[in-house]
N, C-alpha and C positions, 0 to 999 in steps of 0.2 A: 529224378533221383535227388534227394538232398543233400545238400554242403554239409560239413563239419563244421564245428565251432570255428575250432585250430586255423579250419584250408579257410574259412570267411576270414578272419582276423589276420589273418597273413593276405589276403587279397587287397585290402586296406591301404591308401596311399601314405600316412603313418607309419604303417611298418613297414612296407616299403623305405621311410626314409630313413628308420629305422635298421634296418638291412643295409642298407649302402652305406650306415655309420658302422655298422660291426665287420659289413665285407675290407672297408679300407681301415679298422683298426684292426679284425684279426689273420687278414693275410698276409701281412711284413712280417709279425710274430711267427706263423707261421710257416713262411719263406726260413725265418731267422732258425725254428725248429729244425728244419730241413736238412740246413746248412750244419748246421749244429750236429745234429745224428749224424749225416754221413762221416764229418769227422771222428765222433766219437765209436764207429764200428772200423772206420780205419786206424783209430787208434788201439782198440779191442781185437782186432784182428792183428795188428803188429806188436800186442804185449802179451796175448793170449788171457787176457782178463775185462771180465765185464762188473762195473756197478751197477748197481739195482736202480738210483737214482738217472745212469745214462739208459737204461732200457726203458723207464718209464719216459725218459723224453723221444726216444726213438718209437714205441709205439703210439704215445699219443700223435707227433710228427706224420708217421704212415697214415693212423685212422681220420688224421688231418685230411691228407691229401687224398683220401680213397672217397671223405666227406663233397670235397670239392669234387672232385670228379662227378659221384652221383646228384651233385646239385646241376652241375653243367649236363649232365646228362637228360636229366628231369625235364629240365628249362629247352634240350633241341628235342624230345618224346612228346611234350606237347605240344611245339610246333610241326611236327613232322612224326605223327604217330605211325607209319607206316614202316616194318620191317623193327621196331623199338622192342628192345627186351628188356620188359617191365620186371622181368624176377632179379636183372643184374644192375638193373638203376634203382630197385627197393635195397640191397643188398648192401648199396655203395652207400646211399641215404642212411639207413639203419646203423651199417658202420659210426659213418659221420656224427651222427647224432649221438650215439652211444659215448662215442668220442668227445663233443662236445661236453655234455654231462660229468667224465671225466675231467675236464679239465679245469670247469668251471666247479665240480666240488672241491681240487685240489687249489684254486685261490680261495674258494670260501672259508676253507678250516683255518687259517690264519685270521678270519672274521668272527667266527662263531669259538676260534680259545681266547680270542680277544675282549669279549662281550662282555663276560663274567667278571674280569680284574677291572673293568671302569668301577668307580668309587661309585657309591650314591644311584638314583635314577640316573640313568644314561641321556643325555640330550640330545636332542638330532644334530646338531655340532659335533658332537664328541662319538657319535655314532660314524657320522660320516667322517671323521678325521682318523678315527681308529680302523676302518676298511679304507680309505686312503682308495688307492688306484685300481688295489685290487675289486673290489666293487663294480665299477667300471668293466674291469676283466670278467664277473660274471655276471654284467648286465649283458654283453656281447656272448656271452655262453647261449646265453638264457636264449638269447635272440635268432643264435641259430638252430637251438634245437628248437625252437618255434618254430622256422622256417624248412627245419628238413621234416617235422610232423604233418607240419600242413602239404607239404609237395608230396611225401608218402600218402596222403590222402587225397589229396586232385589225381595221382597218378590211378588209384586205386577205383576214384570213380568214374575218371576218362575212360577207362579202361574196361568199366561196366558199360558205361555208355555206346562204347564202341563196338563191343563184340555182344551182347546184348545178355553177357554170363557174368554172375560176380567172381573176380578176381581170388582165387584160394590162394590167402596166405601163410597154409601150413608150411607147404615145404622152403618156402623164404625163411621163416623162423627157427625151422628144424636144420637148417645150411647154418644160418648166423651160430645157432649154440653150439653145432661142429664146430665153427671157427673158432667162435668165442675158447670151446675147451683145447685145442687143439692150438690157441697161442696160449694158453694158461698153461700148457704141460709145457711146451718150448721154453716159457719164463721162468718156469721152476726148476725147467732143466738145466739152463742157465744161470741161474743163480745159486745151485744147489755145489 
């Protein structure tokens, strides 16, 4: 059975080192997410009021950590494929990712309202001074959703490989958009 683009290019000792720069620059943030939400729902839960800006850090924070989970998941399913529930380490992955993507468009937009008001041609100076850190912040997005496509893709052919049936990912995707609706109703319930 053949590789994906995604699952080769993530196999790569590059991104690999590539990864160990994003794993130790976005799990302190991370951690710091964490930390941050639980106060801010014991805060919300002791004034009876929730902002919209503390629920977007408490869900990114969650899909954070459900992200990690299905990465550490992924990484002991293919060492030890036996007894592994590939619907609930796609699920954690997909989370993850989806997460990811969020969070790295929510630094990007402070790059792309920025782009237009530079004076004149934009220089790669003046490109890179103007995304500053946050850049950085979705080079390490970019990096993990690379790395949770390519794992949703080793799992998906291990997983042919092993049981000698391709993998149906309908009802993986048909769970995720339950979910996905079902915290969209919760945040509008909340914030309404």
């Amino acid at each position: 059975m053949g590789r994906h683009l995604i699952e080769r290019w993530t196999d790569t000792t590059t991104f690999g080192v590539a990864l160990a720069l994003a794993v130790a620059l976005a799990l302190p943030v991370l951690a710091l997410g964490v930390i941050v939400s639980v106060a801010m729902i014991g805060t919300a839960l002791f004034e009876q009021r929730v902002e919209a800006f503390g629920m977007v850090v408490v869900v990114l924070s969650v899909g954070g950590v459900i992200g990690v989970i299905g990465w550490a998941r992924a990484r002991q399913g293919i060492s030890r494929p036996e007894g592994h529930n590939v619907t609930a380490t796609l699920l954690c992955l997909l989370v993850g990712t989806a997460t990811a993507l969020a969070a790295g468009a929510f630094a990007a937009a402070p790059i792309a309202v920025s782009l237009p008001q530079l004076p004149g041609p934009a220089p790669a100076a003046w490109l890179a001074a103007a995304a500053g850190p946050a850049a950085l912040f979705v080079a390490v997005h970019v990096v993990w959703v690379l790395a949770g496509v390519g794992w949703m893709q080793r799992l998906m052919r291990r997983y042919a490989e092993h049981t000698g049936r391709a993998f149906d990912g309908i009802p993986v995707v048909l769970l995720c958009v339950a979910i996905t609706l079902a915290a969209a109703a919760a945040l509008l319930t909340l914030l309404s």
